[in-house]
C-alpha positions as CSV (number, residue, x, y, z in Angstrom):
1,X,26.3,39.2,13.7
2,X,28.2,36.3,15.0
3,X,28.2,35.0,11.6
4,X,30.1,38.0,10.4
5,X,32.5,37.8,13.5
6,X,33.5,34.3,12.3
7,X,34.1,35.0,8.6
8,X,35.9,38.0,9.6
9,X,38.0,36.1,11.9
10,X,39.0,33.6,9.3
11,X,39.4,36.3,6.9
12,X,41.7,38.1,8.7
13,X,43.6,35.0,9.7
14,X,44.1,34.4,5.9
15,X,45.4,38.3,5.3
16,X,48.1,37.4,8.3
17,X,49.4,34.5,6.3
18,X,50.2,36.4,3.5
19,X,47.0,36.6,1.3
20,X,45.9,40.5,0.6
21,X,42.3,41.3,2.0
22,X,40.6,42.2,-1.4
23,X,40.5,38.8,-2.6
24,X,40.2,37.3,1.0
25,X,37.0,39.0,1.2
26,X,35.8,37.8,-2.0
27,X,36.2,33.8,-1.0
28,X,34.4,34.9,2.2
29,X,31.3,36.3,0.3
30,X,30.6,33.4,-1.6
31,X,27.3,32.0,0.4
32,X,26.9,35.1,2.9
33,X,25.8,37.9,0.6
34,X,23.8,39.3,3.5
35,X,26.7,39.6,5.8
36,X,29.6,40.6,3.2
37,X,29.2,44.9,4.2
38,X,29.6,43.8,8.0
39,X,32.6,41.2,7.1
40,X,34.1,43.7,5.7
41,X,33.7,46.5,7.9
42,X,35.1,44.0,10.6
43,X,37.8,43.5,8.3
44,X,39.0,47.1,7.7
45,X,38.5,48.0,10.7
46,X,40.3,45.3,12.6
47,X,43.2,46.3,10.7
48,X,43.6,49.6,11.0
49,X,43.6,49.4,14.7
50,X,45.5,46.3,14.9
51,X,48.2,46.9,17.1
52,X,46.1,48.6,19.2
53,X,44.0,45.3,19.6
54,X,46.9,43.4,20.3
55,X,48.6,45.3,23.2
56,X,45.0,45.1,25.1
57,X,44.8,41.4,23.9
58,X,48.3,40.5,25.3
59,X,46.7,42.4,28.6
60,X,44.2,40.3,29.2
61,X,45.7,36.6,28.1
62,X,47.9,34.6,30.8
63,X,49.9,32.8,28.2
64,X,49.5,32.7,24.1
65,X,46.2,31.6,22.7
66,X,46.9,28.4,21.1
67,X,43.7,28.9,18.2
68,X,45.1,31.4,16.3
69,X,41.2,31.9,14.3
70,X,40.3,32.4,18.5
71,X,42.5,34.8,18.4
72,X,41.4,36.5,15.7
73,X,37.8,36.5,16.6
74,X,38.5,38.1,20.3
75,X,40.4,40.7,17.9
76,X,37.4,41.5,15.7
77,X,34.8,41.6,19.3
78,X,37.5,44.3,20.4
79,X,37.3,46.1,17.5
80,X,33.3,46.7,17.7
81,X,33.9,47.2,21.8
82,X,36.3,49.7,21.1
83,X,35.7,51.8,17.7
84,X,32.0,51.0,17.1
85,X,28.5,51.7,18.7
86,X,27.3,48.3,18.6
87,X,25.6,47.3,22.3
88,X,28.8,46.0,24.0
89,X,26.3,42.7,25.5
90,X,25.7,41.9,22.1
91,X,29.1,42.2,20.8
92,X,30.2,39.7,23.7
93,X,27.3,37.1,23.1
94,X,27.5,36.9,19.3
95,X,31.8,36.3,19.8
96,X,30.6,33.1,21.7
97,X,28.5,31.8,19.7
98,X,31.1,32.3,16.4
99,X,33.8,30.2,18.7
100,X,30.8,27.6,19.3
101,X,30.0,27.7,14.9
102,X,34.1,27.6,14.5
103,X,33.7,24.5,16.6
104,X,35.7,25.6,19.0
105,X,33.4,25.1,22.2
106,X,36.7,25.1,24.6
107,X,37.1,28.4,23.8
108,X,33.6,29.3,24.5
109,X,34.7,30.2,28.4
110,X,37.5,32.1,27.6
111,X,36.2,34.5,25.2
112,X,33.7,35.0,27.3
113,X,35.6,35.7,30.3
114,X,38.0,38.0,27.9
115,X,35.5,40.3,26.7
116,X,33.9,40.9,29.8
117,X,37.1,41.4,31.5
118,X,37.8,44.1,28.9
119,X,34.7,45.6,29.7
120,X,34.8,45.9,33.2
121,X,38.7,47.3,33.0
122,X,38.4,49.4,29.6
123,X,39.7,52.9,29.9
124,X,43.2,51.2,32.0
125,X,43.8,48.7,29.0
126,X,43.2,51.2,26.8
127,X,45.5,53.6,28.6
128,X,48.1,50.7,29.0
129,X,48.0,49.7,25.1
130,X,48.7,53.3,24.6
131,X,52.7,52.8,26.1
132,X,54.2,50.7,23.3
133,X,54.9,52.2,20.3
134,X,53.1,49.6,18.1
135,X,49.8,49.6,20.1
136,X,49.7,53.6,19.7
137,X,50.1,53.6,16.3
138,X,48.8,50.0,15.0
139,X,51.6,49.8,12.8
140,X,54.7,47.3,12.4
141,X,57.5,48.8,14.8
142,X,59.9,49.1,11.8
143,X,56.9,50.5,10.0
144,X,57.0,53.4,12.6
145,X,60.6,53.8,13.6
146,X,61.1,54.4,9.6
147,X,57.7,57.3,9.0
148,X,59.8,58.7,12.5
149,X,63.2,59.0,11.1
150,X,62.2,60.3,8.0
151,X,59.4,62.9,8.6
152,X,60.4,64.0,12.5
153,X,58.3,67.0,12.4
154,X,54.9,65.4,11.9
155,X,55.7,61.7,11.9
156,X,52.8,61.3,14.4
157,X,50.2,62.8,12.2
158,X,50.6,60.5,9.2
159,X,50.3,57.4,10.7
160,X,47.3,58.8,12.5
161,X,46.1,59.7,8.9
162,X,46.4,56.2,7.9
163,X,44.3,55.1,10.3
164,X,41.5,57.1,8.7
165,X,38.4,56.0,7.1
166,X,39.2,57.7,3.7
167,X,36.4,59.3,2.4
168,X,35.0,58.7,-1.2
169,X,36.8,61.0,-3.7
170,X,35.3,60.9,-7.1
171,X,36.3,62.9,-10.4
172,X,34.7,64.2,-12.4
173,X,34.3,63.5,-16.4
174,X,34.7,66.4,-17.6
175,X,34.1,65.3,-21.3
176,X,30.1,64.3,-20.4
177,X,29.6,67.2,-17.4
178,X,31.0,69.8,-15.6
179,X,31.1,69.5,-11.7
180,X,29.4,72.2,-10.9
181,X,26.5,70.5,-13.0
182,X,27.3,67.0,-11.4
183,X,27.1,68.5,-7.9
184,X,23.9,69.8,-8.6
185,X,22.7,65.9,-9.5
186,X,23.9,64.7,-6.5
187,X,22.1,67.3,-4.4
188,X,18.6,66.1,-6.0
189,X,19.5,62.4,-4.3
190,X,20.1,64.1,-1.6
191,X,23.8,63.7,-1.2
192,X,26.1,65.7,0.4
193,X,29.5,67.2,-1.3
194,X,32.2,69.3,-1.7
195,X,34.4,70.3,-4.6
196,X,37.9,69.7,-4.6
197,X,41.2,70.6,-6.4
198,X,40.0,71.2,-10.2
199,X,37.9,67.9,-11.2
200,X,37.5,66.3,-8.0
201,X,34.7,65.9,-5.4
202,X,34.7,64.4,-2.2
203,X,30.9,62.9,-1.0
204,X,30.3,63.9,2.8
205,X,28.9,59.8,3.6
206,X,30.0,57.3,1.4
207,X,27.8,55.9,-0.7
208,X,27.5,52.0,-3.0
209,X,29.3,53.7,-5.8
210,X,27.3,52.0,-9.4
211,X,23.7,53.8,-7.3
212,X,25.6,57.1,-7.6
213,X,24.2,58.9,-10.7
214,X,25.6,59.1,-13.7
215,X,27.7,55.7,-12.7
216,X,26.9,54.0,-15.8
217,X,26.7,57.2,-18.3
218,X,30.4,57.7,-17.3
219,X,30.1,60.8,-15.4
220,X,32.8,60.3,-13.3
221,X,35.7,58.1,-11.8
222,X,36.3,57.1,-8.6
223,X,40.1,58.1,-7.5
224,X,41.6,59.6,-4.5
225,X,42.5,63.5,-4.7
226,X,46.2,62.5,-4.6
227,X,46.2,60.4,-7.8
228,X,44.2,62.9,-9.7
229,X,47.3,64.9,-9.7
230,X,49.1,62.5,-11.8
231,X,47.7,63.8,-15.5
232,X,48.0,67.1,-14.7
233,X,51.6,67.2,-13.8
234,X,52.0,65.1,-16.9
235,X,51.4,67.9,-19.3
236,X,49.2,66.2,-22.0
237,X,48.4,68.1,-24.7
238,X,46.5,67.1,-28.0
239,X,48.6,65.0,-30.6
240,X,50.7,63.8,-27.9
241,X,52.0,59.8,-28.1
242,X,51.6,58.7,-24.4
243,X,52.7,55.5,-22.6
244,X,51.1,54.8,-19.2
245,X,53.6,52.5,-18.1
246,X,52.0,50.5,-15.1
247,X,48.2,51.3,-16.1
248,X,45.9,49.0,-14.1
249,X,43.3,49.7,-12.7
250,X,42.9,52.5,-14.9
251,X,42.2,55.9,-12.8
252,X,45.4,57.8,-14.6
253,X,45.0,56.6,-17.9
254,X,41.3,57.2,-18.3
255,X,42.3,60.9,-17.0
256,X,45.0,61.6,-19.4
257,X,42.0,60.9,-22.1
258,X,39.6,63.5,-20.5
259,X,42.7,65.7,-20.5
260,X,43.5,65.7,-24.0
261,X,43.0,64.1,-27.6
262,X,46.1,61.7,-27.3
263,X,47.6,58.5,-28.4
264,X,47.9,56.6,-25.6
265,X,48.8,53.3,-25.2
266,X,48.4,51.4,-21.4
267,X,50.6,48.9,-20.8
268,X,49.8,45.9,-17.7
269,X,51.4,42.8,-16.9
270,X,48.7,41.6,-15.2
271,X,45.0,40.5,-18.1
272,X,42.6,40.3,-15.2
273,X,43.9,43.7,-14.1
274,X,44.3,45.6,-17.7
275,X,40.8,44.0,-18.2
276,X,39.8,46.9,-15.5
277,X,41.4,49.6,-17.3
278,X,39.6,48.8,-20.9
279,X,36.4,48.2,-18.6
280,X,36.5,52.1,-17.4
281,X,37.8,53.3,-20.6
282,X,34.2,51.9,-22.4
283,X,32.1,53.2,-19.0
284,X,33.8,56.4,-19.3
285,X,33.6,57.0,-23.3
286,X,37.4,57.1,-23.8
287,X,39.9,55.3,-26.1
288,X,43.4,54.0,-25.7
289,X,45.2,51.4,-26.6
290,X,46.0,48.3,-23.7
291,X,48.7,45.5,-23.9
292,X,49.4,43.2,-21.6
293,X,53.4,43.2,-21.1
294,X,55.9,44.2,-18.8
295,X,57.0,47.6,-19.3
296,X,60.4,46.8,-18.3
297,X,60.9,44.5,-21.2
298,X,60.7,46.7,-24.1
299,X,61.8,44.5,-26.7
300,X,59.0,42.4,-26.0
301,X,56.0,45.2,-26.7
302,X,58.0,48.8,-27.8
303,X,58.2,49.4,-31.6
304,X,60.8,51.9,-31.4
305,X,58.6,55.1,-31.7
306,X,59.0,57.0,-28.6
307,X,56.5,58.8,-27.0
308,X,56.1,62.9,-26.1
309,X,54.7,61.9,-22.3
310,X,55.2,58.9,-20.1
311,X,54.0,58.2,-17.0
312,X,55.5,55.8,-15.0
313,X,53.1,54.6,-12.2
314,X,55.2,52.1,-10.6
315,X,55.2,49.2,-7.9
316,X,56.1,49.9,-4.8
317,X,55.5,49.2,-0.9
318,X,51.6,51.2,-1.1
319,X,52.7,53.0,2.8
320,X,51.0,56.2,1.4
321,X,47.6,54.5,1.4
322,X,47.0,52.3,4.2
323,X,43.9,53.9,5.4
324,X,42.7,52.4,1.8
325,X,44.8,49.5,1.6
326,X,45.3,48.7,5.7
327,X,46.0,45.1,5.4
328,X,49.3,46.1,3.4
329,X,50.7,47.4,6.9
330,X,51.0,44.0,7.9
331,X,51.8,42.3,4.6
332,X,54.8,44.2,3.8
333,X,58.1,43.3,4.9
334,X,60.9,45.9,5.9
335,X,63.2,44.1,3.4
336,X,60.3,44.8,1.0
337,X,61.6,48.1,0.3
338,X,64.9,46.9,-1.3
339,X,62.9,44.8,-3.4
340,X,60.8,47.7,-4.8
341,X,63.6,50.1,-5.0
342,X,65.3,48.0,-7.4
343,X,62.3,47.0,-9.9
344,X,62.0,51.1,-9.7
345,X,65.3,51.7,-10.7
346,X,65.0,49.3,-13.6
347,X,61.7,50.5,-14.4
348,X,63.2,54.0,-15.0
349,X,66.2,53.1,-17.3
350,X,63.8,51.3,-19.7
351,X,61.1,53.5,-19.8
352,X,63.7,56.0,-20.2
353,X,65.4,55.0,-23.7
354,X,61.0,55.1,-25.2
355,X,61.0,58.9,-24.1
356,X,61.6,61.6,-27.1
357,X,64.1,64.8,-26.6
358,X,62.3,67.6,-24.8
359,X,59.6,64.6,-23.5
360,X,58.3,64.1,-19.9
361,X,58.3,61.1,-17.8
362,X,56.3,61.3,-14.8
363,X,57.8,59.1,-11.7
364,X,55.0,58.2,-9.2
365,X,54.7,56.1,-6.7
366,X,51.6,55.6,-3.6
367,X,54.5,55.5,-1.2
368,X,56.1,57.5,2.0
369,X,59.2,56.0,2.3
370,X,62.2,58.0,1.0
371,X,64.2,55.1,-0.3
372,X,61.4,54.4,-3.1
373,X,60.8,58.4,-4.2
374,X,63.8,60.5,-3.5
375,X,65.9,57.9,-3.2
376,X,65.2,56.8,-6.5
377,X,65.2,59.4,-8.4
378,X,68.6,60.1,-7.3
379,X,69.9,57.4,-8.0
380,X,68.5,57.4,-11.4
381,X,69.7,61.6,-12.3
382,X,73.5,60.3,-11.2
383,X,73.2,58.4,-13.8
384,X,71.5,60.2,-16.7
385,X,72.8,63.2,-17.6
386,X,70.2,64.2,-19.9
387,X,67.4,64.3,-17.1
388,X,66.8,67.6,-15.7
389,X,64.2,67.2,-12.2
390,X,61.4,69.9,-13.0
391,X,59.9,71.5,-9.6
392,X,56.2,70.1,-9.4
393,X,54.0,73.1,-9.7
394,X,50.8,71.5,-7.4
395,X,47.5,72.3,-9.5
396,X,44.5,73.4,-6.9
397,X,45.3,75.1,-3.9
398,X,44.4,72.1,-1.2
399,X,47.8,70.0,-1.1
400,X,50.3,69.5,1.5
401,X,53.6,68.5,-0.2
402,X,57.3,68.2,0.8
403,X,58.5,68.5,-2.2
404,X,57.0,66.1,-4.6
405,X,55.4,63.9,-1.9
406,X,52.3,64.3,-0.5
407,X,51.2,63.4,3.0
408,X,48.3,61.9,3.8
409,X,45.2,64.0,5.4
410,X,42.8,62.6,7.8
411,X,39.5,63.8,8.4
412,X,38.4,67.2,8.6
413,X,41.8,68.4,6.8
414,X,41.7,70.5,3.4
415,X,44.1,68.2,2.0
416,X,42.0,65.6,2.4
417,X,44.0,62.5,0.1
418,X,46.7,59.3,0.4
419,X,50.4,59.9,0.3
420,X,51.6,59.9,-3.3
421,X,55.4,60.7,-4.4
422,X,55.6,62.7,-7.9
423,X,58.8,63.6,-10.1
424,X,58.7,65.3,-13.2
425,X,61.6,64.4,-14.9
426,X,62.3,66.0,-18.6
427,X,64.4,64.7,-21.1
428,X,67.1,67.2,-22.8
429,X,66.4,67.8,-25.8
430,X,69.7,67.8,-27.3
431,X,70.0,64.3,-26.0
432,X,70.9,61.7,-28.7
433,X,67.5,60.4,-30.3
């Protein structure tokens, strides 16, 4: 264990300096295969419940720790103490041996006397960690004053959702099987499900997804209820010329091909990531066409067709899917947001002049904040006349919506999936072609 403790400590100590977990965790596996599921439990975890970690941290310290990778590894020991069943005597002896491998042997006494002060005054730290805002929540104050403002009723409840182990959502390919049949195979492994919305199905433990069956046969996807939305709202029909705008890794635009017999073309700007979205187009059995290019910079890749459907996927802050994604509540930046709003904004007018008369573009974004949904699309219809906002019309019957954004569901709840925004936006179709 103390192995783990120690890469996840580093680890996490990289994510704070700016580098996102996913490939943190993947310089951390090279040489510890055996303890890469535990790092990255650690990891997750750790994150989620940050702030929480923290405020009892800050409790229990006289004055700053001056090893910030110290630090980190008393944060990961409270993190199994807290959320996890591991024997709490074990937990404590394994941290100090990690600070003795980190060569830290100064720090051997005073993680020791940390943990087992924790221990001996648990439920009043806990209780006390509870009073700021920030060690409720585990979220950046701005981060929370912001989900407050802008959702009063239920503000509470979403970033509680965040903090939620998501569960693993898969869809289902409904060119190779039909779900009912797919549910059946996973019954004879013995697994657990339930069906949800029209293609999706949500496993009851999560399970190494390639020893699923089926994995390699393309029998299904794996993608969060709230993105399997997206192709649906579209409206793809057979013929169609579609333009997945921001493609990677590949979830939308391999649906839009089980949906209908279309032309579609994915667009990246990033090769290793576009790479992903041919790699589950050939798994899957579909075919599109992929470019790497920035969408925004259509004279570099648009050939002046325009296209029936587009869907328009674009970058933004990711607050709708933290319980996925947790180290992006402590990457992101509040000034972030103004960043984002204007590669949106920009993102929009393009993609707009490539859409035919009477065509749909599809705005979506994995975000919560208004600024980057609403706010955009706004901004975007004061400005084109020839857009008209069509009311989303929410396929399935397990979706809680304001509007066209989602919020998040934690456990237990029938609209179990991440915070996506979604707005239908159709061109006129006496606009100027």
């Amino acid at each position: 264990m103390h192995i783990a403790q120690r890469l996840a400590a580093q680890t996490l100590r990289q994510v704070l300096g700016g580098k996102a977990l996913t490939p943190a965790l993947a310089a951390a596996r090279a040489g510890h295969e055996r303890e890469h599921a535990l790092v990255q439990e650690l990891c997750y975890g750790t994150l989620r419940h940050l702030g929480q970690l923290r405020a009892v941290l800050a409790q229990l310290r006289e004055r700053a720790l001056a090893d910030a990778n110290v630090e980190a590894l008393i944060w990961v020991a409270l993190y199994q103490l807290v959320h996890t069943s591991a024997p709490a005597a074990t937990v404590v002896d394994e941290a100090v041996t990690a600070s003795l491998a980190m060569q830290r042997g100064a720090a051997r006494g005073l993680v020791n006397a940390v943990l087992r002060n924790f221990l001996r005054r648990r439920q009043a730290l806990l209780g006390q960690a509870r009073e700021s805002l920030e060690g409720r929540f585990s979220y950046p104050l701005w981060w929370i004053e912001r989900i407050r403002a802008q959702y009063p009723s239920n503000w509470e409840a979403i970033l509680e959702a965040g903090n939620e182990r998501p569960p693993l959502t898969l869809r289902i390919n409904r060119r190779q099987i039909t779900r009912a049949a797919y549910c059946v195979l996973l019954g004879d492994e013995g697994l657990a499900c339930s069906p949800i919305g029209i293609d999706g199905v949500i496993l009851d433990k999560p399970q190494e997804v390639r020893t699923l069956p089926g994995f390699s046969q393309g029998l299904f996807a794996v993608q969060d209820y709230g993105a399997q939305f997206a192709a649906h709202l579209l409206d793809v029909r057979d013929g169609m010329r579609v333009l997945d705008a921001c493609a990677a890794p590949g979830g939308k635009t391999t649906h839009i091909c089980e949906l209908a017999d279309v032309e579609l073309l994915a667009l990246d700007s990033d090769a290793s990531r576009l790479a992903r979205v041919e790699e589950n187009l050939k798994r899957l059995q579909l075919r599109a066409t992929t470019l790497v290019a920035d969408a925004a910079d259509t004279q570099a890749w648009w050939d002046g067709r325009r296209f029936d459907r587009i869907l328009a996927d674009v970058p933004c802050t990711a607050s709708g899917v933290v319980r996925r994604h947790p180290d992006g509540k402590w990457l992101r930046r509040e000034s972030d947001i103004g960043q984002m709003m204007a590669q949106q904004r920009q993102l929009l007018t393009r993609l707009w002049e490539c859409l035919l008369p009477g065509g749909r573009l599809l705005y979506v974004t994995c975000s919560l904040f208004n600024e980057e949904n609403a706010g955009s699309v706004e901004h975007f219809m004061n400005r084109h006349v020839d857009a008209v906002h069509v009311p989303s019309s929410w396929p399935g019957d397990t979706v809680r919506a304001l509007g066209g954004q989602l919020l998040p569901g934690g456990r237990g709840a029938e609209h179990n999936h991440d915070g996506f925004f979604y707005a239908v936006l159709q061109k006129s179709s006496s606009a100027v072609s």
